[in-house]
C-alpha positions in Angstrom: 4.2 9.6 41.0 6.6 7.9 38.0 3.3 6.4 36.2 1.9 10.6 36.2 5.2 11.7 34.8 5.6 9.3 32.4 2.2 9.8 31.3 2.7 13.5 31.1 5.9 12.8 28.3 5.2 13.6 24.7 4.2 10.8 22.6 7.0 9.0 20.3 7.1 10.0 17.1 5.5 7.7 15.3 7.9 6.9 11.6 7.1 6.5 8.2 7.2 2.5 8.0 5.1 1.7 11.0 2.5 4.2 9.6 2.9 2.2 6.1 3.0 -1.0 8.1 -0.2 -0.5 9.9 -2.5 1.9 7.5 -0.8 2.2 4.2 0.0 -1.4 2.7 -3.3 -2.6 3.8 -4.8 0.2 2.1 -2.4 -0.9 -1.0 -3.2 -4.1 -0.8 -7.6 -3.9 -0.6 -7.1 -1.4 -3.7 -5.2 -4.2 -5.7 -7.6 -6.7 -4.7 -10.6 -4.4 -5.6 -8.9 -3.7 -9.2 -8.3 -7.6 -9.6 -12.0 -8.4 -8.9 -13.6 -5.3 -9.9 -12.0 -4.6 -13.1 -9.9 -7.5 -14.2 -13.4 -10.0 -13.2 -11.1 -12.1 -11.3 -13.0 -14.4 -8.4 -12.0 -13.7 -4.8 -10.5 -17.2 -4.8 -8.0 -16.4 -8.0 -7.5 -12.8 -6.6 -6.6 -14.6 -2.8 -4.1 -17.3 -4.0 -2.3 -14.4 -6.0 -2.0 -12.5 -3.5 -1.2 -15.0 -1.0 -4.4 -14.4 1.1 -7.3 -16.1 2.0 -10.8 -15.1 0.0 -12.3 -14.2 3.9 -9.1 -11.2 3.3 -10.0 -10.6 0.1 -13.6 -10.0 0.7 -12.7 -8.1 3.5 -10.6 -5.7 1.7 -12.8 -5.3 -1.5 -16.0 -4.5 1.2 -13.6 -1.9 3.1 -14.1 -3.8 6.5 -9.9 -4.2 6.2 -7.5 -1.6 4.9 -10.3 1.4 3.9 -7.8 4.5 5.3 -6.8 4.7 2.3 -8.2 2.9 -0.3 -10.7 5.9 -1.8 -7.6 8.4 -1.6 -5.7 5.9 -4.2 -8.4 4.9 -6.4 -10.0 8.3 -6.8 -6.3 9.5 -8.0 -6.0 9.3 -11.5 -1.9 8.8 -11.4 -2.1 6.5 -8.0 -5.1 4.3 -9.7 -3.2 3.7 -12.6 0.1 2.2 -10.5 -2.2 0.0 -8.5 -3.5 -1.7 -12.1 0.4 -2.0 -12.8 0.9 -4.0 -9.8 -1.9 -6.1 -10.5 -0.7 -6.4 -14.0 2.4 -7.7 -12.5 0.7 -10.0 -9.9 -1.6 -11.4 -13.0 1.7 -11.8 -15.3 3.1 -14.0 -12.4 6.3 -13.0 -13.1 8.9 -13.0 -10.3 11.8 -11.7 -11.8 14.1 -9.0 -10.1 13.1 -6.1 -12.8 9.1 -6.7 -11.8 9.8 -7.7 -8.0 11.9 -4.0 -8.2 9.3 -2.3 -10.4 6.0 -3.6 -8.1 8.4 -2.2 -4.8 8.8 1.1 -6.8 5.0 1.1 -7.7 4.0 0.4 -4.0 6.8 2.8 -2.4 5.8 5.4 -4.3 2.0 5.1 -3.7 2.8 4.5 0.3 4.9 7.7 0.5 2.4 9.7 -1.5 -0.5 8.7 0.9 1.3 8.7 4.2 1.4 11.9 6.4 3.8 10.9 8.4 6.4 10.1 5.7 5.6 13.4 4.3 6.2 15.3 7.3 9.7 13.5 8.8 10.5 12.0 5.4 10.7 8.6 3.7 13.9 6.1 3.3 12.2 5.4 -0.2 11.9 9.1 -1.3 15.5 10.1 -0.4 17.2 7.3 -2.5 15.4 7.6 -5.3 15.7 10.1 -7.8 12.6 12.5 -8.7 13.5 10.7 -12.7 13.0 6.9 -10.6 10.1 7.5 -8.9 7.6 7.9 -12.0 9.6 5.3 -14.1 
């Protein structure tokens, strides 16, 4: 009788950074490592070791078999395309300073929160401490 009510209960609410977690970041991640090979003629190997992966993850995400939700959705988007080249810009530069560590957080918060429903409909951590100003900086 327990296992019927407690299958009866509404389901949890699922939050923002699981959903990012889970769907999002991968999503993030296949659309840098398609811009890396695709545009910026990098080898799965180069793209991999940047990104600290291995070229089977790469491949994977480039052929959509890992992180597709939301690849298209990113790279169709004019504004959202263009942040992903910036973080691969900053990837490529190598440079591992706090202002690009900060900036390539920024540039993937922002993309995360504009793609994820669930963020949008309970809210974000990222998109209540920033400032409307800070997020397209």
């Amino acid at each position: 009788m327990k296992v019927k009510q407690h299958l009866q209960q509404p389901l949890p609410i699922r939050q923002p950074c699981e959903v990012a977690a889970k769907e999002v970041m991968p999503s993030i991640r296949a659309s840098i490592a398609y811009v890396l090979v695709n545009e910026f003629k990098l080898s799965k190997y180069e793209a991999a070791r940047l990104l600290g992966l291995t070229p089977a993850a790469v491949a994977n995400y480039i052929e959509g078999r890992r992180g597709e939700k939301y690849m298209a959705k990113i790279l169709n988007d004019k504004a959202k395309a263009e942040k992903i080249r910036e973080a691969a810009m900053i990837i490529l530069a190598y440079s591992s300073d706090a202002k690009s560590s900060e900036r390539f957080q920024n540039i993937t918060c922002a993309i995360c929160s504009s793609v994820n429903e669930v963020a949008q409909m309970y809210g974000c951590h990222y998109l209540t401490m920033k400032k409307p100003e800070q997020l397209h900086a």
